[in-house]
PDB file of N, CA, C, O and CB in Angstrom:
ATOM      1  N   UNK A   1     -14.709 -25.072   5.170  1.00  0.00           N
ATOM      2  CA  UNK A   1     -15.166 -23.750   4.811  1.00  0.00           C
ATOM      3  C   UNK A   1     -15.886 -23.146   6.013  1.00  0.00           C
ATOM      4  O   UNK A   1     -16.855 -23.602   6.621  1.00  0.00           O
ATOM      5  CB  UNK A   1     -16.087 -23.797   3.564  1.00  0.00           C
ATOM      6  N   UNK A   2     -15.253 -22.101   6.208  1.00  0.00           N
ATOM      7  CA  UNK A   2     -16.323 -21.077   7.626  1.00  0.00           C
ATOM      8  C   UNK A   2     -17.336 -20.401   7.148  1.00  0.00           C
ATOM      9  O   UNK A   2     -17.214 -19.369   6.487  1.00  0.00           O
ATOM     10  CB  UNK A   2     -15.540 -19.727   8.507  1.00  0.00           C
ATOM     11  N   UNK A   3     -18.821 -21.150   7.571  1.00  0.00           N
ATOM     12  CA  UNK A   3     -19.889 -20.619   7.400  1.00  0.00           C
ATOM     13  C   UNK A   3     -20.292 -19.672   8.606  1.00  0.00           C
ATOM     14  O   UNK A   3     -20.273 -20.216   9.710  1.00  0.00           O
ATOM     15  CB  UNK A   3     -20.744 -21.619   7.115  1.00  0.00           C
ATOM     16  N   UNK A   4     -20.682 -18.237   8.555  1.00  0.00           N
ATOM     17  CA  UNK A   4     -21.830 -18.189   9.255  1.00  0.00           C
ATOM     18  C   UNK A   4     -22.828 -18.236   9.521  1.00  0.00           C
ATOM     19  O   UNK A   4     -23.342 -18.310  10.637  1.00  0.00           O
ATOM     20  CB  UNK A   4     -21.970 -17.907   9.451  1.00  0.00           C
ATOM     21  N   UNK A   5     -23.170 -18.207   8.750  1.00  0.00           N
ATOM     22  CA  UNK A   5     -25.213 -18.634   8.759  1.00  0.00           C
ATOM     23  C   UNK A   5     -25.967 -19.328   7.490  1.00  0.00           C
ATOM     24  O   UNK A   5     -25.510 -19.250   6.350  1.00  0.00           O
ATOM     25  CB  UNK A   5     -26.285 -16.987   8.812  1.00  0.00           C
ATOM     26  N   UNK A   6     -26.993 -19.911   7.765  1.00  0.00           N
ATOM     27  CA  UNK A   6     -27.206 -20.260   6.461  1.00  0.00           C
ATOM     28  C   UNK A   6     -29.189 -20.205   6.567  1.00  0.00           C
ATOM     29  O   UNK A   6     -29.964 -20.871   7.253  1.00  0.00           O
ATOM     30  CB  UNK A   6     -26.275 -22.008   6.072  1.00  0.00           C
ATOM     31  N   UNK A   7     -29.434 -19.075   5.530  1.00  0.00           N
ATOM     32  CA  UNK A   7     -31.094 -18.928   5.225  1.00  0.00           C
ATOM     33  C   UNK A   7     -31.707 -19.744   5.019  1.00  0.00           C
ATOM     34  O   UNK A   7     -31.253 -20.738   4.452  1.00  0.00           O
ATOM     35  CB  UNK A   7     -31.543 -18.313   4.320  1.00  0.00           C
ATOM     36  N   UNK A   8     -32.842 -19.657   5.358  1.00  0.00           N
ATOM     37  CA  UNK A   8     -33.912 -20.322   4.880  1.00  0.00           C
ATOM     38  C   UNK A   8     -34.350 -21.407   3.685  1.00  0.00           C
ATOM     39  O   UNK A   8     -34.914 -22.501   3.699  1.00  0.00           O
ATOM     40  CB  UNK A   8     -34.444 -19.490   4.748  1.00  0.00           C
ATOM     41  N   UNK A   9     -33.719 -20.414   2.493  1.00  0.00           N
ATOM     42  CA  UNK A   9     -33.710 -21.267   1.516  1.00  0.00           C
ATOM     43  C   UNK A   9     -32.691 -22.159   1.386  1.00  0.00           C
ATOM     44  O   UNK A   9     -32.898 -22.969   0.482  1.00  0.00           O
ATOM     45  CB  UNK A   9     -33.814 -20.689   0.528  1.00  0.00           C
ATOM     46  N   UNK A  10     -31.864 -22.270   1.853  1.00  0.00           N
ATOM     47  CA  UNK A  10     -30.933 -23.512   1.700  1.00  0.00           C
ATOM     48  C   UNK A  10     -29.526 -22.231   1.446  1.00  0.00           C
ATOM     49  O   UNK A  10     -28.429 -22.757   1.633  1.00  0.00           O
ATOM     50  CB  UNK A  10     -31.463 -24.921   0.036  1.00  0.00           C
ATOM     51  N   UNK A  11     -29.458 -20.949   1.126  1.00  0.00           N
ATOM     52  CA  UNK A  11     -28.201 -20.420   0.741  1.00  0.00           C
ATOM     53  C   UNK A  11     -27.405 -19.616   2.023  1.00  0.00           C
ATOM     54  O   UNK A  11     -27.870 -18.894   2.904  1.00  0.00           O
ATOM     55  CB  UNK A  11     -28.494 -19.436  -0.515  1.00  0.00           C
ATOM     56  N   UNK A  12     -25.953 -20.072   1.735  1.00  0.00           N
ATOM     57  CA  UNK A  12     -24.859 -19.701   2.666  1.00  0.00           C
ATOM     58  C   UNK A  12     -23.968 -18.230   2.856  1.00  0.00           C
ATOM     59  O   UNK A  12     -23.219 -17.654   2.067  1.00  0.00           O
ATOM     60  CB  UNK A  12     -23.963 -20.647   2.346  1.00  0.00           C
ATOM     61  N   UNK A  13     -24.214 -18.030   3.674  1.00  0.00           N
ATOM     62  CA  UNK A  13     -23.853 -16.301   4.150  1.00  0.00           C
ATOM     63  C   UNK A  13     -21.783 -16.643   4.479  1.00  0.00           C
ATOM     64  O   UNK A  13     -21.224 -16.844   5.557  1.00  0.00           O
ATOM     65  CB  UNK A  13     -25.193 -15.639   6.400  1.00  0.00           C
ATOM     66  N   UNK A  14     -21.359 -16.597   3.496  1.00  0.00           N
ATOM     67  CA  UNK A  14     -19.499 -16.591   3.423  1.00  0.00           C
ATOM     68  C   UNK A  14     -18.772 -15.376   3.571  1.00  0.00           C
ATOM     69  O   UNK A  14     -18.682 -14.452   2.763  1.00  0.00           O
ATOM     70  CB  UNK A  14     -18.889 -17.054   1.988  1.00  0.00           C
ATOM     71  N   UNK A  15     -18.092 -15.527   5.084  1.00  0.00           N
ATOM     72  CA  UNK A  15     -17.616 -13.873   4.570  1.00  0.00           C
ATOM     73  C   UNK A  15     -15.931 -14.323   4.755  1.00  0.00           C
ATOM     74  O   UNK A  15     -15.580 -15.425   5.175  1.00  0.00           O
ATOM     75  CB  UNK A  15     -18.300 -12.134   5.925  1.00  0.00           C
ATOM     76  N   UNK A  16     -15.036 -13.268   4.366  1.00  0.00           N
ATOM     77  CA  UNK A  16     -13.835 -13.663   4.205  1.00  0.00           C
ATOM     78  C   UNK A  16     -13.280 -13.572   5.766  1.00  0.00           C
ATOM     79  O   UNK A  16     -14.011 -13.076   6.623  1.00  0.00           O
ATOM     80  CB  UNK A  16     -13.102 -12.793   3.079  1.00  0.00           C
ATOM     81  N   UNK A  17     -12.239 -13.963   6.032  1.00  0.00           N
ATOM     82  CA  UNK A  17     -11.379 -14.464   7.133  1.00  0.00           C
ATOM     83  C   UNK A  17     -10.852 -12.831   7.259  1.00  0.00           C
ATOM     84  O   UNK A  17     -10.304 -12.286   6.301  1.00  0.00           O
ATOM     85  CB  UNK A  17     -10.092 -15.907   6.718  1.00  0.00           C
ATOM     86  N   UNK A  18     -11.078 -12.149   8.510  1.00  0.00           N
ATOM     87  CA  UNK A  18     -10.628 -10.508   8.786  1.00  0.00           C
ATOM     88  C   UNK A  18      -9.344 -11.105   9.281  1.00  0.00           C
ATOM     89  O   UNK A  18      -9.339 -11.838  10.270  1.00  0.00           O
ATOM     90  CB  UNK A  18     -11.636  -9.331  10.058  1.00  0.00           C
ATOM     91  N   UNK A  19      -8.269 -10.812   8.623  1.00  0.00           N
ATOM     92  CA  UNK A  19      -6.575 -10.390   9.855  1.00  0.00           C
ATOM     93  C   UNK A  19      -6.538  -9.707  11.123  1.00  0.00           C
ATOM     94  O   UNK A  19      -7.082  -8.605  11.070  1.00  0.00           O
ATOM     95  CB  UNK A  19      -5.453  -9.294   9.205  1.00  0.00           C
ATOM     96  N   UNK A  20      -6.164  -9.955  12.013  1.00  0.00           N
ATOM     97  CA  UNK A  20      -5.752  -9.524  13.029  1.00  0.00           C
ATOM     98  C   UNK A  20      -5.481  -8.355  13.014  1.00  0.00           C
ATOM     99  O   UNK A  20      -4.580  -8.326  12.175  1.00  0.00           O
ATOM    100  CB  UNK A  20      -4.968 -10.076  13.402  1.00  0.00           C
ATOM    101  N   UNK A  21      -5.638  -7.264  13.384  1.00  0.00           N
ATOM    102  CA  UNK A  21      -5.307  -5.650  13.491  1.00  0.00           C
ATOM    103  C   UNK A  21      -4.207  -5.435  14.649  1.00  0.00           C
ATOM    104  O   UNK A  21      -4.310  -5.942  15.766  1.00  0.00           O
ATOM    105  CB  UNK A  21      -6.791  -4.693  13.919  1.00  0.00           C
ATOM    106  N   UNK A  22      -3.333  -4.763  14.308  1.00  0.00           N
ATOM    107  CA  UNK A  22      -2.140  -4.320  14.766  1.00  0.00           C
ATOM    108  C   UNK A  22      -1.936  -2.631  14.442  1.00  0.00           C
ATOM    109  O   UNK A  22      -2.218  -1.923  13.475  1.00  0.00           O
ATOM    110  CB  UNK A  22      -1.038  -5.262  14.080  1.00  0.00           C
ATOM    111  N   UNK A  23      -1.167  -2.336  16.040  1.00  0.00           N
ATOM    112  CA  UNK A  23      -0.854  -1.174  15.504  1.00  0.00           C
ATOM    113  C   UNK A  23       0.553  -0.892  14.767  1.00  0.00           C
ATOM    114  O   UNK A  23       1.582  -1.500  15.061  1.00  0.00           O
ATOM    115  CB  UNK A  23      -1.026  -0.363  16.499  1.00  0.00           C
ATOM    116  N   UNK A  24       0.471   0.138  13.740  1.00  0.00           N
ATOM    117  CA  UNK A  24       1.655   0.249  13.248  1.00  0.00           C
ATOM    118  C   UNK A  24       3.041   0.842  14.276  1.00  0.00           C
ATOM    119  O   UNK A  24       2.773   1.435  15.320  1.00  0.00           O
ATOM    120  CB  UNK A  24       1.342   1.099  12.093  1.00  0.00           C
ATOM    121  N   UNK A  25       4.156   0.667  13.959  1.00  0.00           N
ATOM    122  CA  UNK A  25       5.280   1.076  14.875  1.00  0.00           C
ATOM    123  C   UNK A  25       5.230   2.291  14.097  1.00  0.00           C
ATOM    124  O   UNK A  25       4.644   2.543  13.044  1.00  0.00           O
ATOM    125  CB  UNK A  25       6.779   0.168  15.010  1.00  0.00           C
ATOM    126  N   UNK A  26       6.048   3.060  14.917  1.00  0.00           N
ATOM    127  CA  UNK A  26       6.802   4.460  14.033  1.00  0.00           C
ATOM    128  C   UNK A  26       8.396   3.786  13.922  1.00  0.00           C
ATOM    129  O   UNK A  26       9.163   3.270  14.733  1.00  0.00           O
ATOM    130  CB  UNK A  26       6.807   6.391  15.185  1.00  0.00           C
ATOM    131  N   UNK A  27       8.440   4.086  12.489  1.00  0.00           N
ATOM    132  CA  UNK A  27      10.615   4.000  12.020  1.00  0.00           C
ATOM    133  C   UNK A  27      11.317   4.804  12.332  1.00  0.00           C
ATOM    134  O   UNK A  27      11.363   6.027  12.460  1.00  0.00           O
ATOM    135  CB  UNK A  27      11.268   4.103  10.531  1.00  0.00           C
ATOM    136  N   UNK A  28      11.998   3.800  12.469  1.00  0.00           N
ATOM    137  CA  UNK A  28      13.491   3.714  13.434  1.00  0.00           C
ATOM    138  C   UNK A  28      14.136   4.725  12.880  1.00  0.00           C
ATOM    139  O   UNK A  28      13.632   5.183  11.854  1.00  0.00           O
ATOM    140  CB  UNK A  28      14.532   2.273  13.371  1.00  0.00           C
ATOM    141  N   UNK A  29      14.804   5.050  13.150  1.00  0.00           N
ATOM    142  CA  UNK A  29      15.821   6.601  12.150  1.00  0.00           C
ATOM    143  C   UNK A  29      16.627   5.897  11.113  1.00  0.00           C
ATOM    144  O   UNK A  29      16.834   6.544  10.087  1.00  0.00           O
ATOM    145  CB  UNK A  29      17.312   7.718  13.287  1.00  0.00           C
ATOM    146  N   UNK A  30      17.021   4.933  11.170  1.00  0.00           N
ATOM    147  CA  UNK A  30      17.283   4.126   9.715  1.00  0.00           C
ATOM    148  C   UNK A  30      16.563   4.267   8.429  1.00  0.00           C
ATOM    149  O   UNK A  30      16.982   4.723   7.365  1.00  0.00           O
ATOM    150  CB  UNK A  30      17.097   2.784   9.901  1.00  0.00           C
ATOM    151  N   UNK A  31      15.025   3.637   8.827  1.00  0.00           N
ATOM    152  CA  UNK A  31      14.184   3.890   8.309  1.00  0.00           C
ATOM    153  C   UNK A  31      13.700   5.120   7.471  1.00  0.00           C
ATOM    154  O   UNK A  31      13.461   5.155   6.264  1.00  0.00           O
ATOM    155  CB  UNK A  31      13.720   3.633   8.999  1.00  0.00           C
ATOM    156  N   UNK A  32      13.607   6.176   8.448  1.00  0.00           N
ATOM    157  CA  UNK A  32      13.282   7.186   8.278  1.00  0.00           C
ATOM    158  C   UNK A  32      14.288   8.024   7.059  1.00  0.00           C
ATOM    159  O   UNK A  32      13.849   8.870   6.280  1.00  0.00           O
ATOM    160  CB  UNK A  32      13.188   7.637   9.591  1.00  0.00           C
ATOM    161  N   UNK A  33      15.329   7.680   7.109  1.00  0.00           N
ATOM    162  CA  UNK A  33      16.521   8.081   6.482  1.00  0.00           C
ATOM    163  C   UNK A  33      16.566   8.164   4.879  1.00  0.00           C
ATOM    164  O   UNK A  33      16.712   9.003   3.990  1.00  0.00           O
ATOM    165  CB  UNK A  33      17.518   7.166   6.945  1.00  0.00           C
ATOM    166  N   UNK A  34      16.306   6.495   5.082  1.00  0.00           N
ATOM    167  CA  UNK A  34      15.795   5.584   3.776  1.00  0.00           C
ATOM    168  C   UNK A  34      14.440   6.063   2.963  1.00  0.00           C
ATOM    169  O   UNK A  34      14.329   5.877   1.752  1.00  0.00           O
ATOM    170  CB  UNK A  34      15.440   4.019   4.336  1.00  0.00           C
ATOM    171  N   UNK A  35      13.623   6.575   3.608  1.00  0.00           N
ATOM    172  CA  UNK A  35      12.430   7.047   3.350  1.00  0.00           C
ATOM    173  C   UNK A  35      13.018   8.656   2.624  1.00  0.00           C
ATOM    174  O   UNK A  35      12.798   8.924   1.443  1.00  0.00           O
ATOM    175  CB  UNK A  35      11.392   7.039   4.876  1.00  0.00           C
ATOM    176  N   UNK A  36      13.468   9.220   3.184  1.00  0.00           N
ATOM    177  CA  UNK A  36      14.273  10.504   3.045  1.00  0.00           C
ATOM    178  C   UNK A  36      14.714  10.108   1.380  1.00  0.00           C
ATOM    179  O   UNK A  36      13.942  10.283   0.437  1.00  0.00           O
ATOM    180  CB  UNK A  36      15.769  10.701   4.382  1.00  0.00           C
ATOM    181  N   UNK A  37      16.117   9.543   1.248  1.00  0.00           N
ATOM    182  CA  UNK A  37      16.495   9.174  -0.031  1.00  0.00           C
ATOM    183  C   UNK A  37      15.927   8.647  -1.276  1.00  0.00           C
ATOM    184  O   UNK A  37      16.327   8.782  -2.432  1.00  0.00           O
ATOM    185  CB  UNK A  37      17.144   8.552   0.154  1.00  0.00           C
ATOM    186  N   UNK A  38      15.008   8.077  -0.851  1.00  0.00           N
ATOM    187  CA  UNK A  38      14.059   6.882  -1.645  1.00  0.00           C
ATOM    188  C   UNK A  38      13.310   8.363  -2.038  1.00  0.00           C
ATOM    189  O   UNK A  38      13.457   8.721  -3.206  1.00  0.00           O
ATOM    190  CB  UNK A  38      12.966   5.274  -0.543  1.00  0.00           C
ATOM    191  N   UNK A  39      12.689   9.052  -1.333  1.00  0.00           N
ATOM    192  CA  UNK A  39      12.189  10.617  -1.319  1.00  0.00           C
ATOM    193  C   UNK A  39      12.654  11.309  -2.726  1.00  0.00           C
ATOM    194  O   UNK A  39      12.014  11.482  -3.763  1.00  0.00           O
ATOM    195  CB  UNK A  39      12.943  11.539   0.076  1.00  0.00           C
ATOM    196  N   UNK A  40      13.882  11.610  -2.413  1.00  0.00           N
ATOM    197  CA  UNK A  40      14.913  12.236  -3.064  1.00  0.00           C
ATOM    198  C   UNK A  40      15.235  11.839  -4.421  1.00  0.00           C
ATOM    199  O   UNK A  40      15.386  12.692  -5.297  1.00  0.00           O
ATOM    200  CB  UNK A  40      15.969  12.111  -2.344  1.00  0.00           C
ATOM    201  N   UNK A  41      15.398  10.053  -4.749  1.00  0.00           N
ATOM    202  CA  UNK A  41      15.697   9.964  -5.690  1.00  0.00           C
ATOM    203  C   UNK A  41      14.696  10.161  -6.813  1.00  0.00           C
ATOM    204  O   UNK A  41      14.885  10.610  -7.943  1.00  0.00           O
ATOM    205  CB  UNK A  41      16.241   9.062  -5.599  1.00  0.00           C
ATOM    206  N   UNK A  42      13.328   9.618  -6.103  1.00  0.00           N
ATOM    207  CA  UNK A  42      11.965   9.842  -7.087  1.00  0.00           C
ATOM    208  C   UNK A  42      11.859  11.051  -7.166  1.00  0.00           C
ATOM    209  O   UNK A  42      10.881  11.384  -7.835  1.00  0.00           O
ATOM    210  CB  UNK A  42      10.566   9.317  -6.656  1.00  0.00           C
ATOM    211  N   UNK A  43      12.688  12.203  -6.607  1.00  0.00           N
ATOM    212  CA  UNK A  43      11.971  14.116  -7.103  1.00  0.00           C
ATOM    213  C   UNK A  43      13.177  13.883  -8.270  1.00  0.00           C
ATOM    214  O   UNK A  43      13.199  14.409  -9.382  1.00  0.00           O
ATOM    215  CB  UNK A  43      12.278  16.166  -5.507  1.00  0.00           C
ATOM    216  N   UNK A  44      13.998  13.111  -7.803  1.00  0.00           N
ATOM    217  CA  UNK A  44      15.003  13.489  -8.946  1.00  0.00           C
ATOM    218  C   UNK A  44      14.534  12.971 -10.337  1.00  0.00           C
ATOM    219  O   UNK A  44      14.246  13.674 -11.306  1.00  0.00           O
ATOM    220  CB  UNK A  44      16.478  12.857  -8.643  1.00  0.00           C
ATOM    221  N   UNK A  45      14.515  11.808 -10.268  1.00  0.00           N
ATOM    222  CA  UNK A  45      13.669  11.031 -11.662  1.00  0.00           C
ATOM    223  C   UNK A  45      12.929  11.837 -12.368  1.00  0.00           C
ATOM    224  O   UNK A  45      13.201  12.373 -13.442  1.00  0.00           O
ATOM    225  CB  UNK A  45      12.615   9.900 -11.340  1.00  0.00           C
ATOM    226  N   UNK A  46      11.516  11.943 -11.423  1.00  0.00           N
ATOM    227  CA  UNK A  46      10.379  13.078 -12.197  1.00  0.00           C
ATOM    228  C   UNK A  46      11.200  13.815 -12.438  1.00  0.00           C
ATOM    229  O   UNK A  46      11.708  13.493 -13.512  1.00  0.00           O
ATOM    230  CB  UNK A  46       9.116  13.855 -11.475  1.00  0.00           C
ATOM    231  N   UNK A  47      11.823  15.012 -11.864  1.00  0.00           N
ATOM    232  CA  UNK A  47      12.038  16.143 -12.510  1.00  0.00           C
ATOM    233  C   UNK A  47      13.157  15.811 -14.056  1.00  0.00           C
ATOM    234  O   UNK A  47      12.920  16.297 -15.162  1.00  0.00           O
ATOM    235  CB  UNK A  47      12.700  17.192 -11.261  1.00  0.00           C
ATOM    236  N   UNK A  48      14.221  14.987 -13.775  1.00  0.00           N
ATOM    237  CA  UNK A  48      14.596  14.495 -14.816  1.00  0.00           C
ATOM    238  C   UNK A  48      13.686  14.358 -16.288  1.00  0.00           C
ATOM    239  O   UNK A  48      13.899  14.951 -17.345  1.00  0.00           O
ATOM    240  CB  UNK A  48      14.962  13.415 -14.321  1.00  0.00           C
ATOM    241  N   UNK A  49      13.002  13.731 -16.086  1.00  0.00           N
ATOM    242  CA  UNK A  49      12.036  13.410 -16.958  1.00  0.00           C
ATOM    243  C   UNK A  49      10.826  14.137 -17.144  1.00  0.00           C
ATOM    244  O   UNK A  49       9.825  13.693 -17.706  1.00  0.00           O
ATOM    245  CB  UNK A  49      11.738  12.326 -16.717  1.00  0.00           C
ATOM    246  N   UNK A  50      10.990  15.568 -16.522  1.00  0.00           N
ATOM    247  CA  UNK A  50       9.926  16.264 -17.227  1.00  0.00           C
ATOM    248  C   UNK A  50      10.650  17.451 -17.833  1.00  0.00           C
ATOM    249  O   UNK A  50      10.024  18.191 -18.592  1.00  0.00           O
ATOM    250  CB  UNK A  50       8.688  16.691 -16.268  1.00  0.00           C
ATOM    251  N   UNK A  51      12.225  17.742 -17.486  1.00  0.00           N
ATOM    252  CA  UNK A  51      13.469  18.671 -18.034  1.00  0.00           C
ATOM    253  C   UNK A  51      13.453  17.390 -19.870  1.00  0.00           C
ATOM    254  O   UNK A  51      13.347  17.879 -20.995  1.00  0.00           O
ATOM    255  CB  UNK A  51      15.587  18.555 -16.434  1.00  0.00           C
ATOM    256  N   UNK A  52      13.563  16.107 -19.641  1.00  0.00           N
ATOM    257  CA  UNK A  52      14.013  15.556 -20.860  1.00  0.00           C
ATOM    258  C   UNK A  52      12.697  15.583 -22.123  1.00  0.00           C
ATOM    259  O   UNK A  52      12.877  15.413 -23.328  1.00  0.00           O
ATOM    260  CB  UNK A  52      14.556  13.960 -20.455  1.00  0.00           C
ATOM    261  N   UNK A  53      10.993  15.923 -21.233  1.00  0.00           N
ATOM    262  CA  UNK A  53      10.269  15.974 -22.363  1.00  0.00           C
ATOM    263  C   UNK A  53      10.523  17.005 -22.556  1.00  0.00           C
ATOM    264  O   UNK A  53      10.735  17.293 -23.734  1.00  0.00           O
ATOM    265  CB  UNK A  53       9.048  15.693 -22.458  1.00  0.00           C
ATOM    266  N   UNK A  54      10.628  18.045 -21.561  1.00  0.00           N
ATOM    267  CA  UNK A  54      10.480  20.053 -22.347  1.00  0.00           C
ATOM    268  C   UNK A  54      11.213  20.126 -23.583  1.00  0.00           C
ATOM    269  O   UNK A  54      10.962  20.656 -24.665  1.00  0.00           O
ATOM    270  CB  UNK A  54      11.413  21.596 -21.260  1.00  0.00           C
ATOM    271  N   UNK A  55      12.373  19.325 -23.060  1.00  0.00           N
ATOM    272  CA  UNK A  55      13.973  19.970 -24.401  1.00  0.00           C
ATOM    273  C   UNK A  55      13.606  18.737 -25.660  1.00  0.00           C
ATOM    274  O   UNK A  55      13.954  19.084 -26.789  1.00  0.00           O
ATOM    275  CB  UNK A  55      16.517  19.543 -23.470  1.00  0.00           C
ATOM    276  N   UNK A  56      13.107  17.696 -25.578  1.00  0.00           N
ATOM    277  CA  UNK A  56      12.303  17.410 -26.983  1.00  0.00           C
ATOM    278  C   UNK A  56      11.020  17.408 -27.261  1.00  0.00           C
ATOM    279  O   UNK A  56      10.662  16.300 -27.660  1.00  0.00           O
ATOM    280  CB  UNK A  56      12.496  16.329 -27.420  1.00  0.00           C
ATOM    281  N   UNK A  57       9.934  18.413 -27.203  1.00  0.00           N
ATOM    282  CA  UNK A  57       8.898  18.247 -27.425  1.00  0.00           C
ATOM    283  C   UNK A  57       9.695  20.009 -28.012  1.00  0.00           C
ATOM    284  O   UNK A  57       8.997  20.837 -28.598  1.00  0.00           O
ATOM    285  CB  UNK A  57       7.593  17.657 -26.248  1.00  0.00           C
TER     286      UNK A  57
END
């Protein structure tokens, strides 16, 4: 267990293990594409499904 410090009274200061920081890339035009459609299909859904409550409510 990785301690860093430990008080006076006998109790232990635990902090969690930080990840490594990285910078993010920018996507590839593949990516980007995919992001596009994936886009597209969720406006389609919602709107689907807020045309299917209007016409039964």
């Amino acid at each position: 267990m990785y301690t860093t410090t430990q008080l006076d009274n006998g109790l232990l200061n635990n902090y969690a293990a930080e990840p490594k920081t990285y910078y993010a890339q920018y996507p590839a035009p593949y990516e980007q594409r995919r992001y596009v459609i994936q886009g597209a299909i969720a406006t389609l859904l919602v709107t689907t499904l807020i045309v299917i409550s209007a016409v039964i409510s």
